[in-house]
mmCIF file of the N, C-alpha and C atoms, coordinates in Angstrom:
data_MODEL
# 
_entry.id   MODEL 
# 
loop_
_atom_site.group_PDB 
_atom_site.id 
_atom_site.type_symbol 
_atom_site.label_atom_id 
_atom_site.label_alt_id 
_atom_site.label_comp_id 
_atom_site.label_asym_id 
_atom_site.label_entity_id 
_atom_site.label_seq_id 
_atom_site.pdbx_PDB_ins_code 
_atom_site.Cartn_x 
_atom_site.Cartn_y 
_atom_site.Cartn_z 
_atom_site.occupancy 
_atom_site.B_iso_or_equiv 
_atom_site.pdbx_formal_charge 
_atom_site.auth_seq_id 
_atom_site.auth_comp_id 
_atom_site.auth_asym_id 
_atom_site.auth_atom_id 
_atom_site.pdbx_PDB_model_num 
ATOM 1   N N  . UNK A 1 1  ? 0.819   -1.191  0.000   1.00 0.00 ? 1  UNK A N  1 
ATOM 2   C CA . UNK A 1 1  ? 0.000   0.000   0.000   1.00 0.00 ? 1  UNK A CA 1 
ATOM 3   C C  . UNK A 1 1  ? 0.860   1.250   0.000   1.00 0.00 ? 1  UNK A C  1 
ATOM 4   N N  . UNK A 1 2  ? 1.899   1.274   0.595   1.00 0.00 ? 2  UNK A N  1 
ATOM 5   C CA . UNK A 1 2  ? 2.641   2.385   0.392   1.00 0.00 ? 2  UNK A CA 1 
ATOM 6   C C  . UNK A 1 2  ? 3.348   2.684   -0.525  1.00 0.00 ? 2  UNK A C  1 
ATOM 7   N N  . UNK A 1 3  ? 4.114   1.659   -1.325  1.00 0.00 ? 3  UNK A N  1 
ATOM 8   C CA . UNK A 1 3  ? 4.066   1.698   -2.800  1.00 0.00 ? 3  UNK A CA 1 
ATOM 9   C C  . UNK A 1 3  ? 2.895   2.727   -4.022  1.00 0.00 ? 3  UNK A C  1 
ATOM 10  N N  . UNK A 1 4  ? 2.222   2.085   -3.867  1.00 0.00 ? 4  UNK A N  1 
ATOM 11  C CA . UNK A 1 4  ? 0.974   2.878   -4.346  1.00 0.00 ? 4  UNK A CA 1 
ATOM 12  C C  . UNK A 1 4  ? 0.843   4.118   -4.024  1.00 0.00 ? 4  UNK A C  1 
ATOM 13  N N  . UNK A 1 5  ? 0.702   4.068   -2.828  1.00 0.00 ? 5  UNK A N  1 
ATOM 14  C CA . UNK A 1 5  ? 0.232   5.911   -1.849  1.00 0.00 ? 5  UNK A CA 1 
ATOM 15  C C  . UNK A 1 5  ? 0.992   6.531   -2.413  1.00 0.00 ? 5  UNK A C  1 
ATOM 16  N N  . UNK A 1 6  ? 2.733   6.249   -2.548  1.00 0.00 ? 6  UNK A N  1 
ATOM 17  C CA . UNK A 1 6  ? 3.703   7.042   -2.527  1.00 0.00 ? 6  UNK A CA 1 
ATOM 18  C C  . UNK A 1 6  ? 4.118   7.629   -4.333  1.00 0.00 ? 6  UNK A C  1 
ATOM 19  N N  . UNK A 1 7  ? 3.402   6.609   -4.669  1.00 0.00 ? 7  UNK A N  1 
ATOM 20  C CA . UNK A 1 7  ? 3.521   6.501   -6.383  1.00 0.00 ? 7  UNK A CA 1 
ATOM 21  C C  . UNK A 1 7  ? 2.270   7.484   -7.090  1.00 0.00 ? 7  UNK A C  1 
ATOM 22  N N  . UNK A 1 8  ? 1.380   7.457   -6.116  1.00 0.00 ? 8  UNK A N  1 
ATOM 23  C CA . UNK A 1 8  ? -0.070  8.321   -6.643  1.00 0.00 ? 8  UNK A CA 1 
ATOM 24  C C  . UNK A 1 8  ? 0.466   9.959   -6.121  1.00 0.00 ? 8  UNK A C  1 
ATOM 25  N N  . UNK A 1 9  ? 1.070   10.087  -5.137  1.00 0.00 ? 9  UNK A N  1 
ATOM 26  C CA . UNK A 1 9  ? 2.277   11.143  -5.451  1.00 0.00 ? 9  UNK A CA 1 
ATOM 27  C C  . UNK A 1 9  ? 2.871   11.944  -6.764  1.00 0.00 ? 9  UNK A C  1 
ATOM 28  N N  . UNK A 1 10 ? 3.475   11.169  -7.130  1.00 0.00 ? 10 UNK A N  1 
ATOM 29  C CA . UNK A 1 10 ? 4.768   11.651  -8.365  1.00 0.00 ? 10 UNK A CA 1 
ATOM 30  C C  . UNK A 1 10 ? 3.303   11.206  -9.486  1.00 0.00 ? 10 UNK A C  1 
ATOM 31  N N  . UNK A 1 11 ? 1.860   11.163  -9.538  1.00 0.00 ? 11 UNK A N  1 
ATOM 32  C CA . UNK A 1 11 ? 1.279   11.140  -10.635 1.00 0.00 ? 11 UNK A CA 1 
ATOM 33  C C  . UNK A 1 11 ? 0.733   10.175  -11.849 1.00 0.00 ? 11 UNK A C  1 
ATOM 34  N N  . UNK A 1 12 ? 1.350   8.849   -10.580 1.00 0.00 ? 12 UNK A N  1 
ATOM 35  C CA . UNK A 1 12 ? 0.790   7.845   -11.073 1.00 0.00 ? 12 UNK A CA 1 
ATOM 36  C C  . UNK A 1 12 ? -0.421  6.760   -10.882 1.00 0.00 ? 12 UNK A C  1 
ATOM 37  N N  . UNK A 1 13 ? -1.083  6.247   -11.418 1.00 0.00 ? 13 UNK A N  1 
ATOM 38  C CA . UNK A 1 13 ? -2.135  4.957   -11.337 1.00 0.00 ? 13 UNK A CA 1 
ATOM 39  C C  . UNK A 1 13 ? -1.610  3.862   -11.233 1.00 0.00 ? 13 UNK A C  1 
ATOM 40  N N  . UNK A 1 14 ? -1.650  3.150   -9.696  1.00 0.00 ? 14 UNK A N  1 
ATOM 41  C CA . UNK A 1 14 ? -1.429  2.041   -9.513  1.00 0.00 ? 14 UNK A CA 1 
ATOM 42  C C  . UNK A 1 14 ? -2.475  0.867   -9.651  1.00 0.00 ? 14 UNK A C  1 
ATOM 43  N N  . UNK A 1 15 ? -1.709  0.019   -10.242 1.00 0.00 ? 15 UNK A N  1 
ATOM 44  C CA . UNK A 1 15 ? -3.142  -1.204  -10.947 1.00 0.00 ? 15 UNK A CA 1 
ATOM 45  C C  . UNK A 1 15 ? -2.405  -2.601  -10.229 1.00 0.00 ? 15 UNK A C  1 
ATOM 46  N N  . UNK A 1 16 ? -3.109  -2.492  -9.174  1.00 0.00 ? 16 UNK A N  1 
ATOM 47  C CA . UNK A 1 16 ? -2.982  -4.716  -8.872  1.00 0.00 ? 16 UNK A CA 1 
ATOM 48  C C  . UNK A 1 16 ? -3.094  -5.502  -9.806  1.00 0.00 ? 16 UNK A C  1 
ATOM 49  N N  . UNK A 1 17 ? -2.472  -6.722  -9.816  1.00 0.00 ? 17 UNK A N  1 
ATOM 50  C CA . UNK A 1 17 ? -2.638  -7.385  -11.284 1.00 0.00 ? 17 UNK A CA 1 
ATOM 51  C C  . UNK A 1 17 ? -2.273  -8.661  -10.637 1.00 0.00 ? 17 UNK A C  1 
ATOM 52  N N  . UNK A 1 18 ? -2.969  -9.807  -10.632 1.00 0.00 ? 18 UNK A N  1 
ATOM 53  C CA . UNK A 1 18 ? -2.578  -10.905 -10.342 1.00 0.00 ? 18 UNK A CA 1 
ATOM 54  C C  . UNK A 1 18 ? -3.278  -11.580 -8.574  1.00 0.00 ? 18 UNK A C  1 
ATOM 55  N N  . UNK A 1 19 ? -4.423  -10.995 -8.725  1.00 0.00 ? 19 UNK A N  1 
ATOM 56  C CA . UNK A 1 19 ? -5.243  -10.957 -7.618  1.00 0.00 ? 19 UNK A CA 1 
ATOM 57  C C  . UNK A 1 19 ? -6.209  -12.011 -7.689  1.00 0.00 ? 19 UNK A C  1 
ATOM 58  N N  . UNK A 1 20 ? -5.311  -13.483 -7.129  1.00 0.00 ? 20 UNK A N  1 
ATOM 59  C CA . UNK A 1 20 ? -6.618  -14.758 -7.103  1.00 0.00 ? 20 UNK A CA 1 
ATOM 60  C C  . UNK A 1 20 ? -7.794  -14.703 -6.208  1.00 0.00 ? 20 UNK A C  1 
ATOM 61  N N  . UNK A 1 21 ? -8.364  -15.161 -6.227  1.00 0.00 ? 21 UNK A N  1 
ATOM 62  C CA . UNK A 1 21 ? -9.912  -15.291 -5.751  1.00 0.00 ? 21 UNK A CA 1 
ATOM 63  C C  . UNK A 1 21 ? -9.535  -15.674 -4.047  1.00 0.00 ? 21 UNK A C  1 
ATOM 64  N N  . UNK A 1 22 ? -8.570  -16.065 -3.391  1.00 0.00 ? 22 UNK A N  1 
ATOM 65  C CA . UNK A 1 22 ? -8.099  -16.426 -2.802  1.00 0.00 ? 22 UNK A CA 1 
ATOM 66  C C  . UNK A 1 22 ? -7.351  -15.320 -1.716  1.00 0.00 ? 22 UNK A C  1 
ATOM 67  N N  . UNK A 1 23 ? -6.361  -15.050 -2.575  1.00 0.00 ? 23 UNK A N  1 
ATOM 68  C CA . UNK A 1 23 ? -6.088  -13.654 -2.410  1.00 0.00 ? 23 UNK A CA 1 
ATOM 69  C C  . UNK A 1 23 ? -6.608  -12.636 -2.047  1.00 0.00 ? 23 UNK A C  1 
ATOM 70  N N  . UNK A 1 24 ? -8.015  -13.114 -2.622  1.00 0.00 ? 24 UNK A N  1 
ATOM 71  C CA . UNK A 1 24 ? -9.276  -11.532 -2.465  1.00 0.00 ? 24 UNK A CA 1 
ATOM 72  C C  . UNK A 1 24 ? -9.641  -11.885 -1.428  1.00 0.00 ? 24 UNK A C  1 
ATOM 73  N N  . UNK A 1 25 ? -9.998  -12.866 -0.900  1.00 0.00 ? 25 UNK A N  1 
ATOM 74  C CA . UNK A 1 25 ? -10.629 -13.107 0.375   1.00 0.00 ? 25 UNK A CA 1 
ATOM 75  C C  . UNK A 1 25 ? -9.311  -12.662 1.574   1.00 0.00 ? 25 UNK A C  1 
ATOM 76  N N  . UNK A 1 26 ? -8.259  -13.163 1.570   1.00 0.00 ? 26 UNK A N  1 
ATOM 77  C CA . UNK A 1 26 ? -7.209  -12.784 2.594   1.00 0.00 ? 26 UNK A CA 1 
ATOM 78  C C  . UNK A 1 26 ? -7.249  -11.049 2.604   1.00 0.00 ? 26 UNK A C  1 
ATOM 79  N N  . UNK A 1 27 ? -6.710  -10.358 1.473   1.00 0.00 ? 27 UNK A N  1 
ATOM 80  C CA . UNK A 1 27 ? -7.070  -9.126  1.167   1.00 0.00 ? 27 UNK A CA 1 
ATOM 81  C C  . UNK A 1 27 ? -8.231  -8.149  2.166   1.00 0.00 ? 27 UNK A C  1 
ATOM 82  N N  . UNK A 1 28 ? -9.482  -8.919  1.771   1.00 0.00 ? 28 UNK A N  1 
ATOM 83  C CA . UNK A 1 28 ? -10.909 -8.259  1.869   1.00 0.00 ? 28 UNK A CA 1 
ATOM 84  C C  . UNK A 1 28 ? -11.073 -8.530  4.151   1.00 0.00 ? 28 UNK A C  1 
ATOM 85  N N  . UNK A 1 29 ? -10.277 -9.711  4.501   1.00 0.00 ? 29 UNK A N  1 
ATOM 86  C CA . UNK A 1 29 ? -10.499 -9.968  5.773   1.00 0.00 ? 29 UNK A CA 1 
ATOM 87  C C  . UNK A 1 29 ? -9.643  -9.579  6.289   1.00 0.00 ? 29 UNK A C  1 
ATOM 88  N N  . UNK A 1 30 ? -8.572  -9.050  5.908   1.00 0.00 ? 30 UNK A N  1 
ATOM 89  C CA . UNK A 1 30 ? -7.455  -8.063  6.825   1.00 0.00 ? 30 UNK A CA 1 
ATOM 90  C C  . UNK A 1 30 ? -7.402  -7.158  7.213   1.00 0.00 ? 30 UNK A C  1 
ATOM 91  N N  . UNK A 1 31 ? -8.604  -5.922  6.738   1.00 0.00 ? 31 UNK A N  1 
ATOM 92  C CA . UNK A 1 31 ? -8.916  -4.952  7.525   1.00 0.00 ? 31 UNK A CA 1 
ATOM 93  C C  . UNK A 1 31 ? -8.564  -3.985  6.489   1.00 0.00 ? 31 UNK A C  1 
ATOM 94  N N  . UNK A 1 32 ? -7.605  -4.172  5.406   1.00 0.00 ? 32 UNK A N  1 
ATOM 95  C CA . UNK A 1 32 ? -6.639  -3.172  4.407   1.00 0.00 ? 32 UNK A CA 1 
ATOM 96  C C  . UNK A 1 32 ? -7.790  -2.548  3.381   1.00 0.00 ? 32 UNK A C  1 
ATOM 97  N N  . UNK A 1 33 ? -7.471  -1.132  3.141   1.00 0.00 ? 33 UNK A N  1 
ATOM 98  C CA . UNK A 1 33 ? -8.518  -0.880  2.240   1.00 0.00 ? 33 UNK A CA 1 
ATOM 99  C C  . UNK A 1 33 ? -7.795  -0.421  1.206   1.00 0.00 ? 33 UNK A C  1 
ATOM 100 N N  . UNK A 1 34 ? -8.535  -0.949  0.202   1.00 0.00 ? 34 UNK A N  1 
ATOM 101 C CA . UNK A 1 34 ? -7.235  -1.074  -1.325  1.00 0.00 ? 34 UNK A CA 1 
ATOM 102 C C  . UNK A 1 34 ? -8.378  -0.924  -2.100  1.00 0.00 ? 34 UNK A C  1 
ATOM 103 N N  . UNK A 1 35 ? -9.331  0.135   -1.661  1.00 0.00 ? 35 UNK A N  1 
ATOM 104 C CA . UNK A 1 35 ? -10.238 0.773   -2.897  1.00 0.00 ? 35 UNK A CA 1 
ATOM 105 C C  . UNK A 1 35 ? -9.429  1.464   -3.730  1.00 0.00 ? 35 UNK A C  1 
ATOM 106 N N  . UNK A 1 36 ? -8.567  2.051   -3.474  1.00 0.00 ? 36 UNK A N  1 
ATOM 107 C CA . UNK A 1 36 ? -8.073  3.170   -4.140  1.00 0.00 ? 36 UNK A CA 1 
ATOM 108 C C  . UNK A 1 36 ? -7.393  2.548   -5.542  1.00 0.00 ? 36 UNK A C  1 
ATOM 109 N N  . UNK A 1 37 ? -7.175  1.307   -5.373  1.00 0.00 ? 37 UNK A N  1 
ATOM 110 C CA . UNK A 1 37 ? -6.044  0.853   -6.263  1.00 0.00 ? 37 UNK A CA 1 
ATOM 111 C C  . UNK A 1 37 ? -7.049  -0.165  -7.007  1.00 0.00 ? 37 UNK A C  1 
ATOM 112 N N  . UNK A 1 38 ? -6.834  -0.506  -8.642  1.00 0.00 ? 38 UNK A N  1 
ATOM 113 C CA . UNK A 1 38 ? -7.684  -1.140  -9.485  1.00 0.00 ? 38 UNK A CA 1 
ATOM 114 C C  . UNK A 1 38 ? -6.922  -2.542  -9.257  1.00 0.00 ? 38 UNK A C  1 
ATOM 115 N N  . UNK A 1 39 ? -7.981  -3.498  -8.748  1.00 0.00 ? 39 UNK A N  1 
ATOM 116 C CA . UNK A 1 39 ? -7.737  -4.867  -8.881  1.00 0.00 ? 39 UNK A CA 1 
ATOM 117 C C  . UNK A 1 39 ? -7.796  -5.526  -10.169 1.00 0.00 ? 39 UNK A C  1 
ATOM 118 N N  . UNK A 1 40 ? -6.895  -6.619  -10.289 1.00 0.00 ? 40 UNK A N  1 
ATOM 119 C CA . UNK A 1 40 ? -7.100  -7.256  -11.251 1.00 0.00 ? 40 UNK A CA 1 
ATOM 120 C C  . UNK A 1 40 ? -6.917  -8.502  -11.545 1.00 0.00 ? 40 UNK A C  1 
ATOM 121 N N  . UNK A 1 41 ? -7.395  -9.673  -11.977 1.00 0.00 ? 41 UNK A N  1 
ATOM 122 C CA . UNK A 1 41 ? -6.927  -11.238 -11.755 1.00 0.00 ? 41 UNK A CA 1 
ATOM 123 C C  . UNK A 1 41 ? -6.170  -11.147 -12.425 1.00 0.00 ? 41 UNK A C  1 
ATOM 124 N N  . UNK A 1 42 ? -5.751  -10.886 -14.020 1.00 0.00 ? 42 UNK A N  1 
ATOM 125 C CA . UNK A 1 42 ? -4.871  -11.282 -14.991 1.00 0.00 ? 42 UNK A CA 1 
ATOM 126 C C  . UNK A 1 42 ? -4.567  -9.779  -15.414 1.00 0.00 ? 42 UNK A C  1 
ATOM 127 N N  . UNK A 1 43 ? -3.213  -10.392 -16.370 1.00 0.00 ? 43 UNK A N  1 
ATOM 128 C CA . UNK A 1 43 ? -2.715  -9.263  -17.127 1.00 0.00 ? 43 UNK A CA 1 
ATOM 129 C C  . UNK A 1 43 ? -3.224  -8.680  -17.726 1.00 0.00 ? 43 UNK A C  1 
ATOM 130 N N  . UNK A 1 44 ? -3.910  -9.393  -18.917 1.00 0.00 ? 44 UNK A N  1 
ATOM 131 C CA . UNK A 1 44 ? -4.792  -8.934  -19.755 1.00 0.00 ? 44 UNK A CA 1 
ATOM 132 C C  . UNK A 1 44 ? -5.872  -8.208  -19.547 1.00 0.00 ? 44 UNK A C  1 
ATOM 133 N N  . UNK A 1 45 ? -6.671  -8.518  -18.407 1.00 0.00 ? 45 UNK A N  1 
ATOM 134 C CA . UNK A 1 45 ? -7.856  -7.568  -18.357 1.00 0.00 ? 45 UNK A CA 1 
ATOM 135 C C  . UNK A 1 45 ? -7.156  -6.019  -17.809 1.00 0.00 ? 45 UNK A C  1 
ATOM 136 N N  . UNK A 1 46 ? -6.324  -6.251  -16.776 1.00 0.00 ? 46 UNK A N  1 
ATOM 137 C CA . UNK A 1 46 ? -5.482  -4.638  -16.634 1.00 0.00 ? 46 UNK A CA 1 
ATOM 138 C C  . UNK A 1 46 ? -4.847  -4.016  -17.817 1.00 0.00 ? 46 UNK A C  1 
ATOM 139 N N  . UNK A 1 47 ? -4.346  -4.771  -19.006 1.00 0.00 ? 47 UNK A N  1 
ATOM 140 C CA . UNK A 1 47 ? -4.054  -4.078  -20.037 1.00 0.00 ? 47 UNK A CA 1 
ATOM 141 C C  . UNK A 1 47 ? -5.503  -3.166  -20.793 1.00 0.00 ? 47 UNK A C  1 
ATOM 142 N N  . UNK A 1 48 ? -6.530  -4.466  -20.441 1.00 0.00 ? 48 UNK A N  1 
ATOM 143 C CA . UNK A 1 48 ? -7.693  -3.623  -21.578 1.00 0.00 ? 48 UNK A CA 1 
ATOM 144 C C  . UNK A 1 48 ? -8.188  -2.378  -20.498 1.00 0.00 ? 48 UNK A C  1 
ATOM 145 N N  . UNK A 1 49 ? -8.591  -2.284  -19.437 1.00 0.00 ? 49 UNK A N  1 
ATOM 146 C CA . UNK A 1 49 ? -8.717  -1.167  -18.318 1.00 0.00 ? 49 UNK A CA 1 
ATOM 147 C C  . UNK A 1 49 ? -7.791  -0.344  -18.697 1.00 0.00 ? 49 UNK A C  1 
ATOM 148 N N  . UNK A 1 50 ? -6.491  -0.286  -18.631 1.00 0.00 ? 50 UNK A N  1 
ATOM 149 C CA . UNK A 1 50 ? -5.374  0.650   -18.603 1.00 0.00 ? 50 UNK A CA 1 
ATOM 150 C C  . UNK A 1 50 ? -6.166  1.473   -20.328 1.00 0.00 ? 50 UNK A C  1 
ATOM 151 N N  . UNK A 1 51 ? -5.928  0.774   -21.174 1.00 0.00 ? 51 UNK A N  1 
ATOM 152 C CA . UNK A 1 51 ? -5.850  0.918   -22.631 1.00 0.00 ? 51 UNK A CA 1 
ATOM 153 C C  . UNK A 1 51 ? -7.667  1.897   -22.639 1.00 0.00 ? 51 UNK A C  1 
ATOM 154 N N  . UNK A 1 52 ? -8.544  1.143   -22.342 1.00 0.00 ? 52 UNK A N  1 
ATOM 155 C CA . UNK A 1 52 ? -9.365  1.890   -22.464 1.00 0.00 ? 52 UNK A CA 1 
ATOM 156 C C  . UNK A 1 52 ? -9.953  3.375   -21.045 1.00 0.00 ? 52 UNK A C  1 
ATOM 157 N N  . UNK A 1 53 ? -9.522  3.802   -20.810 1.00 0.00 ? 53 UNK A N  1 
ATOM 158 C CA . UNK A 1 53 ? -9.333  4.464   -19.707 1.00 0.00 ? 53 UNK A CA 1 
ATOM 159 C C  . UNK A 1 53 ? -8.191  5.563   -20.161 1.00 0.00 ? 53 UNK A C  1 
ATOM 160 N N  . UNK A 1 54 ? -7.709  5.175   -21.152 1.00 0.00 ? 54 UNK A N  1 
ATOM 161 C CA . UNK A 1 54 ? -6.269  6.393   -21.144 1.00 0.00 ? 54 UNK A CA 1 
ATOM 162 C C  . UNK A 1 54 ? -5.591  6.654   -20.507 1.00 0.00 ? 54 UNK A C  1 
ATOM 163 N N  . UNK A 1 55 ? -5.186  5.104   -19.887 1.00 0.00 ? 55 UNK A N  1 
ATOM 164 C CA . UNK A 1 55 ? -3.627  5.260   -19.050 1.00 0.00 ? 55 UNK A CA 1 
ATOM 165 C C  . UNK A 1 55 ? -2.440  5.049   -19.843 1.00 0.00 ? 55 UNK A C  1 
ATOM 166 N N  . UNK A 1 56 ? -2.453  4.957   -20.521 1.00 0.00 ? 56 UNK A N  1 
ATOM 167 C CA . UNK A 1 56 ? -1.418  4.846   -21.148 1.00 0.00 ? 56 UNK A CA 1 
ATOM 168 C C  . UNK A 1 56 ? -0.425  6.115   -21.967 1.00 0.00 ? 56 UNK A C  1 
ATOM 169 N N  . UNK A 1 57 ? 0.336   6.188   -21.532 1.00 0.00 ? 57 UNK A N  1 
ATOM 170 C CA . UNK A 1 57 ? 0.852   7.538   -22.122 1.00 0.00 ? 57 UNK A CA 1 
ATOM 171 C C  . UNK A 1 57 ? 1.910   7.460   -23.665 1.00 0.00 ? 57 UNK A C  1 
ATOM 172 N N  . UNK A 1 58 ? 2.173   7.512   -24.840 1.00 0.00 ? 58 UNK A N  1 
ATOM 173 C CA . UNK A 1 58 ? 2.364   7.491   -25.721 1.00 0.00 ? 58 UNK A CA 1 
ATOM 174 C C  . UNK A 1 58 ? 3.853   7.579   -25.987 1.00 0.00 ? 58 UNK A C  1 
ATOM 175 N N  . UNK A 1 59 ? 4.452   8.050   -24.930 1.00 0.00 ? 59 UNK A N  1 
ATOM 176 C CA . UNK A 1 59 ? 5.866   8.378   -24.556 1.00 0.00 ? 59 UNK A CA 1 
ATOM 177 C C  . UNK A 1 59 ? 6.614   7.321   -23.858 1.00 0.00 ? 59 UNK A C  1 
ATOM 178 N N  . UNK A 1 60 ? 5.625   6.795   -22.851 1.00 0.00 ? 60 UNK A N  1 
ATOM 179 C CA . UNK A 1 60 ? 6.026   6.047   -21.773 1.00 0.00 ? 60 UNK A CA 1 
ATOM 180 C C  . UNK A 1 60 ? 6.024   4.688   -21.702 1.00 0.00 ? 60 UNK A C  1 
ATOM 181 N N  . UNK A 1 61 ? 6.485   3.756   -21.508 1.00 0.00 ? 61 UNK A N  1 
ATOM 182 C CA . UNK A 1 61 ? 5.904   1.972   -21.736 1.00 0.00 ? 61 UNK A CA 1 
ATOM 183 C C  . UNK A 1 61 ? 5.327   1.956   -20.010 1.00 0.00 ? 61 UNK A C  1 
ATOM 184 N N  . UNK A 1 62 ? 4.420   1.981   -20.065 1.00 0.00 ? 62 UNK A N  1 
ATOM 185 C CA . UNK A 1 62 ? 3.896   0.855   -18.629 1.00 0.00 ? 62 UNK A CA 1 
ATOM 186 C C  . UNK A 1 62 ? 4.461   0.455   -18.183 1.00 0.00 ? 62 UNK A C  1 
ATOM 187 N N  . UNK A 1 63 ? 4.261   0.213   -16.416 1.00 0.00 ? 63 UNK A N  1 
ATOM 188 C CA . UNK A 1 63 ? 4.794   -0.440  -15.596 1.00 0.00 ? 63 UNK A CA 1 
ATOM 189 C C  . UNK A 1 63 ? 3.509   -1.574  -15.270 1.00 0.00 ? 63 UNK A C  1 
ATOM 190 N N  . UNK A 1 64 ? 4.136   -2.847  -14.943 1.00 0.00 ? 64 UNK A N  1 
ATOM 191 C CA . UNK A 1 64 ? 2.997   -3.707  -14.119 1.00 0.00 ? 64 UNK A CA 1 
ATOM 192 C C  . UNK A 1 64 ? 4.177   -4.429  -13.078 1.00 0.00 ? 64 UNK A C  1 
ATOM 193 N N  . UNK A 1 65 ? 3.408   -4.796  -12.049 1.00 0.00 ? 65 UNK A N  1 
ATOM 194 C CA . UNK A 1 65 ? 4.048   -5.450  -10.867 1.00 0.00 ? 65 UNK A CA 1 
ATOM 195 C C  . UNK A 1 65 ? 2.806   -6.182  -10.576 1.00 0.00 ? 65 UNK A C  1 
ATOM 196 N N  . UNK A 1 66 ? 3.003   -7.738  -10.866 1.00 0.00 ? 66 UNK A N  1 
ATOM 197 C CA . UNK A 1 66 ? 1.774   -8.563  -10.160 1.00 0.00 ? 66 UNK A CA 1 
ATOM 198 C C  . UNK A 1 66 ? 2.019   -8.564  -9.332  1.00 0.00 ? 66 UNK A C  1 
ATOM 199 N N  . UNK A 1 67 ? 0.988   -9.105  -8.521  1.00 0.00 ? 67 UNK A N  1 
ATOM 200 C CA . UNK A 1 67 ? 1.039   -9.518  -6.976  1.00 0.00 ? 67 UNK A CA 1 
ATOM 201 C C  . UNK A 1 67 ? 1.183   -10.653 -6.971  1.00 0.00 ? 67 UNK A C  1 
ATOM 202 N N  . UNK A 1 68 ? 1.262   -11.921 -7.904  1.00 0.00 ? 68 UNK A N  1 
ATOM 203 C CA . UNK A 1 68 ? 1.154   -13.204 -7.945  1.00 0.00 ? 68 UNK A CA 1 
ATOM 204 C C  . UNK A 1 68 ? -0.160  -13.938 -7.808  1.00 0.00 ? 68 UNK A C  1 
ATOM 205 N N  . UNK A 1 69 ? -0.222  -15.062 -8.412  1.00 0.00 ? 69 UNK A N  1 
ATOM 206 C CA . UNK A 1 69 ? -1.547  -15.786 -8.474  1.00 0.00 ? 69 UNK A CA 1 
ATOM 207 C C  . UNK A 1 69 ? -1.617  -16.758 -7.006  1.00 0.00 ? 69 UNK A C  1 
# 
């Protein structure tokens, strides 16, 4: 989370990526609130979010950091 916090700082959108069903439940019962940040199970659906949303900047290549499955 502080990753994120500290990154929405300097102007960026942090996107979870690799968020099992499993995961969501540990996540959702720990008390952590990670509204702020876009979940995602797979790569692909955070690419089509990113892509349609206009995160993507034309200059820049993307960053992704899964969280693991």
């Amino acid at each position: 989370m502080k990753i994120g916090t500290a990154s929405a700082l300097m102007g960026t959108k942090t996107i979870l990526v690799g968020i099992s069903p499993s995961m969501s439940l540990a996540i959702s019962s720990s008390g952590l609130d990670f509204s702020r940040f876009d979940c995602f199970q797979t790569l692909q659906h955070s690419i089509h979010y990113a892509h349609r949303n206009g995160l993507f900047d034309k200059h820049r290549r993307p960053f992704f950091w899964g969280c693991g499955a």
